[in-house]
N, CA, C and O of each residue as an XYZ file, in Angstrom:
436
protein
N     -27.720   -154.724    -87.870
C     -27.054   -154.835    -86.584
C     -25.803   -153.971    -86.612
O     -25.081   -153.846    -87.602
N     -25.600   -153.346    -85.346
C     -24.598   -152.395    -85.872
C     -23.496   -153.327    -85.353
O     -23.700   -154.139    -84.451
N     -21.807   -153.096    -86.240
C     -20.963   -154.046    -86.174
C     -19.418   -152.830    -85.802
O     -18.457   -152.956    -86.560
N     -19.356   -152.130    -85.057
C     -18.165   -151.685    -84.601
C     -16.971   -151.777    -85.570
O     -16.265   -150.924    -86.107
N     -17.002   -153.090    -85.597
C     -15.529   -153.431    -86.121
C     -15.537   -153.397    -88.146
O     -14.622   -153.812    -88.858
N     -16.631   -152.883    -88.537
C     -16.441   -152.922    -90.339
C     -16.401   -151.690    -90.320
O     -17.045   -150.807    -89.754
N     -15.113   -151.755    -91.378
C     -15.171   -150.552    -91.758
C     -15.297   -150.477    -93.744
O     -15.718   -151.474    -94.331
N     -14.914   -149.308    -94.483
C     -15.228   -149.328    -95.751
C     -17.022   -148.736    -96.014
O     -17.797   -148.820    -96.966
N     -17.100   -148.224    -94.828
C     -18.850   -147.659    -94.875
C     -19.084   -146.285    -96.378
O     -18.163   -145.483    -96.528
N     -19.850   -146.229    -96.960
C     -19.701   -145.252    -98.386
C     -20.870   -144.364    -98.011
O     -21.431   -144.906    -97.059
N     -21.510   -143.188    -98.354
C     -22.140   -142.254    -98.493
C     -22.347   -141.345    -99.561
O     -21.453   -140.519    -99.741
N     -23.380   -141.320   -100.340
C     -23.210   -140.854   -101.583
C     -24.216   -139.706   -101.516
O     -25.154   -139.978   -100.766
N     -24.293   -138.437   -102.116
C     -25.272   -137.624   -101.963
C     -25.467   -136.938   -103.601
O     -24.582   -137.143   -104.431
N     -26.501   -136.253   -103.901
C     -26.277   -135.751   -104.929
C     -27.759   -134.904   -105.063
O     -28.639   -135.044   -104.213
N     -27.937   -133.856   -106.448
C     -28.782   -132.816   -106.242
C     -29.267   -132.970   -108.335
O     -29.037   -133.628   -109.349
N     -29.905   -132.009   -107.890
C     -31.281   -131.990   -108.951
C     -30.170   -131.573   -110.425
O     -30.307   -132.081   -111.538
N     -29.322   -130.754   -110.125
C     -28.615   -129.899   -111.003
C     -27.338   -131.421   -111.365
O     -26.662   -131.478   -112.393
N     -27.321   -131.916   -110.840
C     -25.903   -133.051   -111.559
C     -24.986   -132.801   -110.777
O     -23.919   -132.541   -111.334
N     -24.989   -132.759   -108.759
C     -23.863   -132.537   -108.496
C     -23.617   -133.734   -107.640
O     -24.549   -134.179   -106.970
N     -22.362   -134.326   -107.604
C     -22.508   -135.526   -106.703
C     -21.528   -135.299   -105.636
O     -20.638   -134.558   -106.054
N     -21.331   -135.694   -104.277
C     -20.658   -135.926   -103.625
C     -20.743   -137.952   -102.760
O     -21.559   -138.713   -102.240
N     -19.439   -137.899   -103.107
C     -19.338   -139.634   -102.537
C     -18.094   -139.907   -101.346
O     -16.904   -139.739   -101.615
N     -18.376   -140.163   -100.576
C     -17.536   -140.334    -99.511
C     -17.424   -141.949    -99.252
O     -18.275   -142.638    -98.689
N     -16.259   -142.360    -99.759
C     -16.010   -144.072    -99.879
C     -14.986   -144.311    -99.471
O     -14.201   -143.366    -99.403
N     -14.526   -145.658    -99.018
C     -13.740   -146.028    -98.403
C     -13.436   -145.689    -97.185
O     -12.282   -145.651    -96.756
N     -14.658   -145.365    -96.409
C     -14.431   -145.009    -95.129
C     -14.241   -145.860    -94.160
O     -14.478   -147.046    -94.388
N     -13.764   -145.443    -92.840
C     -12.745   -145.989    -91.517
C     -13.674   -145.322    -90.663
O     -14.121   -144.175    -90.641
N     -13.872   -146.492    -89.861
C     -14.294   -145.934    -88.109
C     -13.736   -145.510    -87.475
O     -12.759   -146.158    -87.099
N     -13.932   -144.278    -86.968
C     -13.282   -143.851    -85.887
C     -13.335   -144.415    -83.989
O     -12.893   -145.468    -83.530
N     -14.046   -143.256    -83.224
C     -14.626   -143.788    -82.639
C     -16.179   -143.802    -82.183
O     -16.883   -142.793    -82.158
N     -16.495   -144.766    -81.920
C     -18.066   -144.971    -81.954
C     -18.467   -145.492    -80.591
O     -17.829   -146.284    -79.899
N     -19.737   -144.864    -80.291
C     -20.591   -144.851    -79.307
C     -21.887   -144.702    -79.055
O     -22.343   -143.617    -79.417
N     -22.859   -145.672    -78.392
C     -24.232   -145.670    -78.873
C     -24.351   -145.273    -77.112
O     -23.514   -145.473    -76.232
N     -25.693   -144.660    -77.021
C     -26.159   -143.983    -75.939
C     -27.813   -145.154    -75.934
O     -28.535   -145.384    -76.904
N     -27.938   -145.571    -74.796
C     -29.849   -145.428    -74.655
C     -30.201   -145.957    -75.777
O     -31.254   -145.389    -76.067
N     -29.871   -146.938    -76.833
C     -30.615   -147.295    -77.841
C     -31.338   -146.001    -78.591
O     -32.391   -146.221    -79.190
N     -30.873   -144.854    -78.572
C     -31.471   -143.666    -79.559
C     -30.277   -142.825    -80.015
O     -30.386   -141.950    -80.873
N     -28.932   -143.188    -79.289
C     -27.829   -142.025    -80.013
C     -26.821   -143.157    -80.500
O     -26.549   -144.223    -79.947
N     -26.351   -142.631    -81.672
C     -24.904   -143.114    -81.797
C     -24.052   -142.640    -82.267
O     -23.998   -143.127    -83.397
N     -23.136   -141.825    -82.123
C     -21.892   -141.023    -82.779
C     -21.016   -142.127    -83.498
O     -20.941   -143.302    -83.138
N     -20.353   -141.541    -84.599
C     -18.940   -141.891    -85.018
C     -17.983   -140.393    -84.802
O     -18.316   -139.252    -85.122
N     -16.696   -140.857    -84.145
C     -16.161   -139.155    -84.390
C     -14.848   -140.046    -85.165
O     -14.393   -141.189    -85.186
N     -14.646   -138.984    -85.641
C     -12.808   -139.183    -86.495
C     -12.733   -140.175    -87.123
O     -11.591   -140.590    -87.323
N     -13.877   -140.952    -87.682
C     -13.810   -141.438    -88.928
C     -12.931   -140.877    -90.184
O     -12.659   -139.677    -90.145
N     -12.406   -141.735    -91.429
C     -11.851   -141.380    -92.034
C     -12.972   -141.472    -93.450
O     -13.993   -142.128    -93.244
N     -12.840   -140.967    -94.576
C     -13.246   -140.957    -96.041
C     -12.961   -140.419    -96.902
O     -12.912   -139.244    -96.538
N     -12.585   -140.514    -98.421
C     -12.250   -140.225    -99.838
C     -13.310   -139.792   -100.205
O     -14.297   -140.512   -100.357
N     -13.292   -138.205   -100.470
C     -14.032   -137.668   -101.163
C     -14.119   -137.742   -102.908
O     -13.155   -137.659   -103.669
N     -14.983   -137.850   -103.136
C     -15.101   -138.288   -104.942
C     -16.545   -137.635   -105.594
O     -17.424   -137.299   -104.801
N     -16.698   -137.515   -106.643
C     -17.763   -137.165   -107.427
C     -16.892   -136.304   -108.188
O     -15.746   -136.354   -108.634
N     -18.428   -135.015   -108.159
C     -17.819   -133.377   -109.289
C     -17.451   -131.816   -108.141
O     -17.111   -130.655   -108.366
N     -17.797   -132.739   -106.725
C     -17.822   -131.177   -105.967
C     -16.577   -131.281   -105.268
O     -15.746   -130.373   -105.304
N     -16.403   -132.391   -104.608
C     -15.206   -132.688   -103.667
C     -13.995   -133.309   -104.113
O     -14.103   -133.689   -105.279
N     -13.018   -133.517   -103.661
C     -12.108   -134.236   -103.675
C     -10.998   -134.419   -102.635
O     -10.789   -133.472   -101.877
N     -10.340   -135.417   -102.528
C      -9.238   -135.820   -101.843
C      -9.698   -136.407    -99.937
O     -10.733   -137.064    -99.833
N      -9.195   -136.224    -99.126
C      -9.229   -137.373    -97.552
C     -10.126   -136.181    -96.966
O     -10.028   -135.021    -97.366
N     -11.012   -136.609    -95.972
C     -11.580   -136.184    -95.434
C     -11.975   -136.919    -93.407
O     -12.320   -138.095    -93.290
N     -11.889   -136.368    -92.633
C     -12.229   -136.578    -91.484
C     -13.732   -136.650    -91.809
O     -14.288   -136.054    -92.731
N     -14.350   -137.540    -90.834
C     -15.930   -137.475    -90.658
C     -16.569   -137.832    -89.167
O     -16.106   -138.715    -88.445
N     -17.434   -137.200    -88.906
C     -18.402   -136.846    -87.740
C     -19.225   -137.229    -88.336
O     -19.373   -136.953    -89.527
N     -20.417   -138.394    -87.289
C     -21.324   -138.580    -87.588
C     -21.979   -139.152    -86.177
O     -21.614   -139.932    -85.298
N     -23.053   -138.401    -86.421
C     -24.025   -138.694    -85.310
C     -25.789   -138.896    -85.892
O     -26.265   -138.354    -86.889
N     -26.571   -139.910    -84.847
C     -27.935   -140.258    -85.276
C     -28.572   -140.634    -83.814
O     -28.162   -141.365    -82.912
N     -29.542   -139.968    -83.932
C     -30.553   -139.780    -82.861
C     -31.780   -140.491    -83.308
O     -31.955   -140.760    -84.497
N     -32.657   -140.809    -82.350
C     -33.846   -142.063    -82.707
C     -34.987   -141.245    -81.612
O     -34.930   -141.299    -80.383
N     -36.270   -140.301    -82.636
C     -36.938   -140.400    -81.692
C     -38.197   -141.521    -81.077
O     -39.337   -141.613    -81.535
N     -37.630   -142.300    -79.944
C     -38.832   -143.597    -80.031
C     -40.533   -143.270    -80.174
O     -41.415   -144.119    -80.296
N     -40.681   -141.967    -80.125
C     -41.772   -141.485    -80.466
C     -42.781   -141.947    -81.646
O     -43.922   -142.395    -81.763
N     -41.193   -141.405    -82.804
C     -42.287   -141.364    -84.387
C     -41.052   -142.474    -85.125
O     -40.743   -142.637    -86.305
N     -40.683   -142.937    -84.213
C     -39.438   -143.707    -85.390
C     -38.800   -143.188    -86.144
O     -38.428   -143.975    -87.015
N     -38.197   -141.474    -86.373
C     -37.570   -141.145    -87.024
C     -36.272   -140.684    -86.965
O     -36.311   -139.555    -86.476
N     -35.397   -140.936    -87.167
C     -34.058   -140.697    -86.924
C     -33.506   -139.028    -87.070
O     -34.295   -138.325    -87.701
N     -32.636   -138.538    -86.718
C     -32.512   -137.373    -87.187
C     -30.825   -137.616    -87.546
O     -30.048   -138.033    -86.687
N     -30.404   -137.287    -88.942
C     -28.451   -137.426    -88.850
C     -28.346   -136.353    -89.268
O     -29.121   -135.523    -89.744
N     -26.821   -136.432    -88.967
C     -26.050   -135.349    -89.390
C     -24.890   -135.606    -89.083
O     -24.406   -136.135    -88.082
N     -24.135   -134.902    -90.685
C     -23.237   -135.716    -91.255
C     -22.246   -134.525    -91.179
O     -22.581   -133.452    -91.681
N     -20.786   -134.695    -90.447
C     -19.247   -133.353    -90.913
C     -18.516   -134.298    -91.295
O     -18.155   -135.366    -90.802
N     -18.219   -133.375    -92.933
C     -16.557   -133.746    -93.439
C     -15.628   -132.855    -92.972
O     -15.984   -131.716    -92.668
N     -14.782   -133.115    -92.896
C     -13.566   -131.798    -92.698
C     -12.370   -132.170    -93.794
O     -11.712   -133.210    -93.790
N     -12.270   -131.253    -94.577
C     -10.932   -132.144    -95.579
C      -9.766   -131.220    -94.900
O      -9.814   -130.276    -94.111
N      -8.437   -132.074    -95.712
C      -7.256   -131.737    -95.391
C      -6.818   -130.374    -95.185
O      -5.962   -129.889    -94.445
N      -7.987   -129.653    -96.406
C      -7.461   -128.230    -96.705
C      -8.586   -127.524    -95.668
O      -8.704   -126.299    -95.685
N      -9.333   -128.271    -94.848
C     -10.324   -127.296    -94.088
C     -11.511   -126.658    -94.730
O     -12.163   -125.716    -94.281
N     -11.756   -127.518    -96.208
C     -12.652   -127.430    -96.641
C     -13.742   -128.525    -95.157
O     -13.326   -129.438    -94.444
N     -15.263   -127.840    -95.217
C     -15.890   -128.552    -94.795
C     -17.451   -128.695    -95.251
O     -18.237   -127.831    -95.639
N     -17.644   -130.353    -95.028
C     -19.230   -130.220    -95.757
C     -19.982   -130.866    -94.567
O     -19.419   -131.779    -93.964
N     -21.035   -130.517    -94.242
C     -22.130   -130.539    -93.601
C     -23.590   -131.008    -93.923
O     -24.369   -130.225    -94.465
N     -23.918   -132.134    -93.629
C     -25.359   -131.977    -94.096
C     -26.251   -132.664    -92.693
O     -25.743   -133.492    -91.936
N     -27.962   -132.011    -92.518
C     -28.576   -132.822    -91.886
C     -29.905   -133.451    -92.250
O     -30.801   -132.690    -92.615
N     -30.089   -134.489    -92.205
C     -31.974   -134.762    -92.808
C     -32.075   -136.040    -91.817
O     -31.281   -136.872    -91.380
N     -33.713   -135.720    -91.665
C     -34.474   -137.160    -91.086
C     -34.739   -138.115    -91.601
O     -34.653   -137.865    -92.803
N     -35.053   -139.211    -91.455
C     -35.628   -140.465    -92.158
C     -35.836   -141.653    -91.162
O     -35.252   -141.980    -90.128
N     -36.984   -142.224    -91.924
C     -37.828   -143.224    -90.994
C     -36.951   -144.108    -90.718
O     -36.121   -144.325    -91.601
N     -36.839   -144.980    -89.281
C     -36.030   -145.931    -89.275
C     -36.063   -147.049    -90.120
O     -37.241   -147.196    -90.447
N     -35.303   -147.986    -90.683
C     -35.624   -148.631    -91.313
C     -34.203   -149.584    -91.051
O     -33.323   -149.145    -90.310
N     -34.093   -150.629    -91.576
C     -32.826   -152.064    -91.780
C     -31.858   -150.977    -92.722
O     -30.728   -151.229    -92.302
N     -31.750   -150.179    -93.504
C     -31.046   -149.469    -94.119
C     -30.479   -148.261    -93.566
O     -29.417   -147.809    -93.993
N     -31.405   -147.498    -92.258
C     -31.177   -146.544    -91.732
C     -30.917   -146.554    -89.840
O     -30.850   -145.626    -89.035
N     -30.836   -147.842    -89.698
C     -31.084   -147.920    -88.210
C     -29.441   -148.439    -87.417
O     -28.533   -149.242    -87.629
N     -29.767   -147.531    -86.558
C     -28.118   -147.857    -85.706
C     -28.720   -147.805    -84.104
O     -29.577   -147.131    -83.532
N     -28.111   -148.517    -83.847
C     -28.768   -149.484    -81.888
C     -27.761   -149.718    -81.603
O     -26.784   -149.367    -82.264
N     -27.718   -150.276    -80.703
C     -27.130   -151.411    -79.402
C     -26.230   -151.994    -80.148
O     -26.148   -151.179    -81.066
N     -25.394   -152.953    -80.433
C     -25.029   -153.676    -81.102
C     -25.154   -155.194    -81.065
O     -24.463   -156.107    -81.518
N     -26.697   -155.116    -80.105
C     -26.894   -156.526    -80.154
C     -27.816   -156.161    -80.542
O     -28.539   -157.157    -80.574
N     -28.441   -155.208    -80.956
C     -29.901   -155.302    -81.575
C     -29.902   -155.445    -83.028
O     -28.849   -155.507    -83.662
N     -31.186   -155.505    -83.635
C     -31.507   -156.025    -85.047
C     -32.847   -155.239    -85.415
O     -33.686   -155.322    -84.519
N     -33.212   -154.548    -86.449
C     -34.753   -154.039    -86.853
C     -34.796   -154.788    -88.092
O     -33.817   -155.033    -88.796
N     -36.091   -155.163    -88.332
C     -36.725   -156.092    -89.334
C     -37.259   -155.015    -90.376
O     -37.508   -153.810    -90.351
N     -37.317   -156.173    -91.415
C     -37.379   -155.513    -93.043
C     -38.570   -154.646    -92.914
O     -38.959   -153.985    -93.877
């Protein structure tokens, strides 16, 4: 269920070669769900950590739902202090782990 008001949301990514990026301790910015298929966060806050990044970072985040095939599409902007910026986008099936709605809605296991 999506909950507006928690914040502390984490994001961890990492690659074949040993590289990690972790974005923790993150802050909501502001958030907005469209039609039960969009929902932005803009100006979220997060601590960059691992072996690639480091230090505060702004975050953009947006997720689209096509009701078609059930698959979400995200995509994720950091912006750090120094104007470093990281970018990533990938799909994945909706799921209780991956799903953002209404905030009265709920998807099952």
């Amino acid at each position: 269920m999506c909950n507006p008001a928690v914040n502390n949301f984490n994001i961890d990514f990492g690659d074949n070669e040993g590289n990690t990026i972790n974005f923790t301790q993150g802050r909501r910015g502001t958030i907005a769900c469209v039609d039960n298929t969009i929902a932005t966060l803009m100006d979220g806050t997060a601590q960059a950590a691992g072996n690639v990044l480091d230090g505060d970072f702004t975050v953009d985040f947006s997720y689209t739902i096509n009701p078609i095939t059930d698959i979400a599409s995200i995509i994720i902007t950091a912006t750090g202090e120094d104007n470093t910026v990281f970018q990533t986008a990938f799909n994945a099936p909706i799921s209780p782990q991956t799903f953002i709605g209404d905030c009265d809605e709920t998807v099952g296991p």
